[in-house]
N, C-alpha and C positions, 0 to 999 in steps of 0.2 A: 538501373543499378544505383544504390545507395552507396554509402561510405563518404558524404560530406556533410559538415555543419551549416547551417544557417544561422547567423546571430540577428534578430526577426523583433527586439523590445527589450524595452526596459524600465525599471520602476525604481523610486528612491525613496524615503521617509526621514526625518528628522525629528527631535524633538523640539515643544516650542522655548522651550527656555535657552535662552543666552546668553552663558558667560561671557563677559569682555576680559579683556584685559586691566581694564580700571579695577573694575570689580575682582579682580584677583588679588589686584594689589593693597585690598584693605585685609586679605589672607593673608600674604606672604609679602616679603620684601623683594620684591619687584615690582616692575613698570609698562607700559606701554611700550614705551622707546626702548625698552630692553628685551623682551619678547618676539618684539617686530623686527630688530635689525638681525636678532639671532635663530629667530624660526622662518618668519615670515606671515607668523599668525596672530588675527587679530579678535577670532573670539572662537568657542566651542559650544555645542550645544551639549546639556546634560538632562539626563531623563529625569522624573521628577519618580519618587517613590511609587508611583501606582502605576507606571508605565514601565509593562516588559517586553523583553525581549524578543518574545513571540508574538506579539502586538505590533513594533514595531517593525520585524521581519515581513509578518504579514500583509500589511499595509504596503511594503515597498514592493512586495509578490503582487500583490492586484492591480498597483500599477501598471506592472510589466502586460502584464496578463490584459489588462484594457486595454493597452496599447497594441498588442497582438491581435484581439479580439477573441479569445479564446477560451472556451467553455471549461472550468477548472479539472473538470472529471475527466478532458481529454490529457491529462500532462501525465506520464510515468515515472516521473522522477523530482523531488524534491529535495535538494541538496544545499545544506547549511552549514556555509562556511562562518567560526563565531568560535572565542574563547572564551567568549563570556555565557554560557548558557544560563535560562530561568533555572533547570535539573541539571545534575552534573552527568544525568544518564542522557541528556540532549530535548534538544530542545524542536528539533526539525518536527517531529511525529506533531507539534500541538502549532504546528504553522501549519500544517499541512492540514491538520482539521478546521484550522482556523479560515483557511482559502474553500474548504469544501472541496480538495483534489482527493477524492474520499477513491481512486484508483490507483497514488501514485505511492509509491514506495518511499520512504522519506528518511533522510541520517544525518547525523553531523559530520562534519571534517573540522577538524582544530590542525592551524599553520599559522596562527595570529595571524601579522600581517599580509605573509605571501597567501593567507586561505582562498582568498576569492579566486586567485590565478590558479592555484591548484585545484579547486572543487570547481573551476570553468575548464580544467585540462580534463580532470576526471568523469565529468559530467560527457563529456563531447566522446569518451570511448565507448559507456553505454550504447548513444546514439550511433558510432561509425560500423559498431560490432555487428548492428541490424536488432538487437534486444531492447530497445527503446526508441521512440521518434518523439518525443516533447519531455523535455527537460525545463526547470526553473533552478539556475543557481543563486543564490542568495547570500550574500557578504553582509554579518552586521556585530555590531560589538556598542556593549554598553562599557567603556573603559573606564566612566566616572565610578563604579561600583570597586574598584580598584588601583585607583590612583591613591594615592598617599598626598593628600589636598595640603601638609603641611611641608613638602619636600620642594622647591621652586624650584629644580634642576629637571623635575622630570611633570611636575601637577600642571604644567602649563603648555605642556605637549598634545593631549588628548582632549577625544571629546567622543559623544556617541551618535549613532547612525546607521542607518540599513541602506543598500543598494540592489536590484537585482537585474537578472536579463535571462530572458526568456532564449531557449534553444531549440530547435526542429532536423532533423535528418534533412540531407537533401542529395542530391549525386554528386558524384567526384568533381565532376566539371564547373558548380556553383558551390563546391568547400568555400567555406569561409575562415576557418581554421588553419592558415598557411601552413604555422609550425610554432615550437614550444621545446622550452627547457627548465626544468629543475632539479637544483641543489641545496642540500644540505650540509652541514659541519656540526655536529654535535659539541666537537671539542672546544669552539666559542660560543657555548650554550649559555654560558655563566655573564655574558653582557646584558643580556636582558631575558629577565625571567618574571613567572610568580610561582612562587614555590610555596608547596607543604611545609610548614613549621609547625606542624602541629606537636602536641606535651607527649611525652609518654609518659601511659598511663598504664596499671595493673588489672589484671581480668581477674583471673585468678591466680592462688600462691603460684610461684616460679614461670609464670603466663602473663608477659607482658604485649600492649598493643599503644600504636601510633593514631589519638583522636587526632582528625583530620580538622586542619584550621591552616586558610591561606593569609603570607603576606601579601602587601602590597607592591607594585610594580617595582623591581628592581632593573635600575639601567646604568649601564655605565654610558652614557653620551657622548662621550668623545672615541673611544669603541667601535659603538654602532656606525656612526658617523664616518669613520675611515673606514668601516666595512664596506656602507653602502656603496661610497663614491668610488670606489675601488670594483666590488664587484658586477654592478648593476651595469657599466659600462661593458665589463668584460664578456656577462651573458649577454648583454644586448649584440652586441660583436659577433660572438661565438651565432647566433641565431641571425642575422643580418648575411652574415658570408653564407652559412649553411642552403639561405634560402634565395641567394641570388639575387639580395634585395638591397639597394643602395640607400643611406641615408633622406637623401635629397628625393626621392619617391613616394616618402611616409608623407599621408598628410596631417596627422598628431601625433605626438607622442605622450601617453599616457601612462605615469606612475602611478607608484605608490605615495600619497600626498604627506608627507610626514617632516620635511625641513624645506625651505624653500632654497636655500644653498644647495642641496643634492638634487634639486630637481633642474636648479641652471648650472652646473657641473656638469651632470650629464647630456643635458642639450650641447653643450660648451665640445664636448668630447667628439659629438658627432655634425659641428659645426649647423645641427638646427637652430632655425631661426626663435624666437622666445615665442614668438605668436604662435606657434605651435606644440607650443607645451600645454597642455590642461594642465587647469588648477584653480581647486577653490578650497586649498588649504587656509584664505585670511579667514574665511568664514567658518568652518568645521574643525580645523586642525586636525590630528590624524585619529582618525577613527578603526584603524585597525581594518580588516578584514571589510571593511563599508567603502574606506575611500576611492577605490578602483571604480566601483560599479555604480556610488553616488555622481562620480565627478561623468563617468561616461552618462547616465541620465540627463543628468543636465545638460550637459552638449549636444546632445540628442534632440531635445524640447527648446532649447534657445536655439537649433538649426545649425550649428557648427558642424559636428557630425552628421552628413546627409550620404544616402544610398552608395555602397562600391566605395566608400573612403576608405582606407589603408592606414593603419591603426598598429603600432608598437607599443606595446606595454610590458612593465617589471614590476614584480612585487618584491619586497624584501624585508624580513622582521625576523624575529624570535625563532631559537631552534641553535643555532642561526639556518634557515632558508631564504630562498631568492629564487627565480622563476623569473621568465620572460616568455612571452605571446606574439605573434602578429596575427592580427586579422584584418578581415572586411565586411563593414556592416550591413547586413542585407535589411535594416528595419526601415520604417513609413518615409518619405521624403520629409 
């Protein structure tokens, strides 16, 4: 009998260039010691003009996938979670040829930040329904194409990056997929967006239309910020009681990497210890929809995360949405 997840690999990508913090500050008026004490970040990586999206997706997909072992043509499902696509019609179908999963059916999900936890919630009903048994979800976001590199409040928040982790059916008795929650609020859409501002223009007499052209990231930060620390605890809560599962049990917990204040907030809440917070927010800053699945690679491959670990996680961004996960890793020792 099926109806459980396996989470079985995972893969990550980066690109090579690195903002610092110094180097920002011949951009904008700010600092090192200003950035640091108020993010916690101390550089981003940003893609260099010939590097897309679907490039870097790709790349963090064959990871996974080496790591699993696993023939690309067996996977059913390719799912790309990304607001920033190469095509506004998606980007998923040219990863998916890019990997050579020349079987699997492939689409995007846009949730910004929360994408990776939602298209890993999404992902796993495919597979429990019994319509799919290999899955690749995929978190990745080029945010440098969209930051406003002249605004310091918000150009030194982001950075770009792909993460992914590979999925497999398995029976109820080795679910890995405990349980999961998400929420939206529309009506605090307006904290952080990037929206159409596009001219309006004339087609013909009395036939007018909206040419399409985006701003850059709009955030209010102080907003966001009392959003997260407020609600990220509350789902975590709400999913901890639900599942019978005590704090002091988990042995990570795993955000969304986006302020380092909200990441020891919330440990703070649930009296975990800091060593058990993942994070490699000095190095990436928040990459959107990458950071979840980048920061779990790496703990994976550095051996932090090893076999049956017990794993809390929350995303939260734009929309406004938020979501929370527990699982347990079934990948390589």
């Amino acid at each position: 009998m099926q109806g459980g997840i396996a989470l079985v690999a995972s893969g990550s990508a980066t690109p090579s260039q690195k903002l610092t913090n110094d180097q920002l500050g011949l951009r904008v008026d700010t600092s090192d010691a200003w950035i640091r004490s108020r993010t916690g970040i101390g550089e981003r990586r940003v893609s260099t003009p010939e590097e897309s999206l679907a490039a870097l997706s790709a790349k963090a997909g064959s990871a996974a996938l080496d790591m699993a072992g696993w023939d690309p043509a067996t996977i059913d499902l390719v799912l790309l979670a990304t607001s920033t696509p190469d095509d506004l019609f998606g980007s998923a179908t040219q990863v998916q040829a890019r990997l050579g999963a020349k079987n699997a059916v492939a689409f995007d999900l846009t949730a910004a930040c929360s994408g990776f936890l939602f298209a890993l919630i999404t992902a796993a009903q495919y597979l429990r329904s019994g319509a799919m048994h290999r899955a690749l979800v995929i978190g990745a976001d080029q945010m440098s194409r969209w930051v406003d590199w002249d605004d310091r409040r918000s150009c030194v928040l982001f950075g770009d990056g792909a993460g992914a982790l590979a999925l497999q059916s398995t029976n109820f008795e080795n679910d890995g997929l405990l349980g999961f929650k998400m929420k939206s609020d529309g009506s605090r859409g307006n904290c952080l967006n990037l929206v159409d501002n596009g001219d309006s223009m004339s087609l013909v007499e009395g036939i007018r239309y909206r040419k399409g052209k985006f701003l850059p990231i709009q955030m209010n930060g102080q907003e966001v910020y009392k959003f997260a620390v407020r609600e990220v605890p509350a789902i975590l809560d709400e999913l901890l009681t639900l599942s019978e599962i005590t704090p002091d049990s988990l042995d990570w917990l795993l955000l969304h990497q986006a302020n380092k204040r909200i990441l020891d907030a919330v440990a703070d809440r649930f009296s975990i210890p800091y060593e058990k917070v993942l994070s490699n927010l000095f190095k990436y800053g928040n990459t959107s929809a990458g950071t979840i699945p980048i920061m779990l690679d790496e703990a994976v491959r550095e051996g932090k995360i090893r076999r049956n670990h017990l794993i809390a996680s929350s995303g939260f961004g734009a929309g406004l949405s938020w979501g929370a996960s527990l699982f347990r890793w079934h990948g390589p020792d």
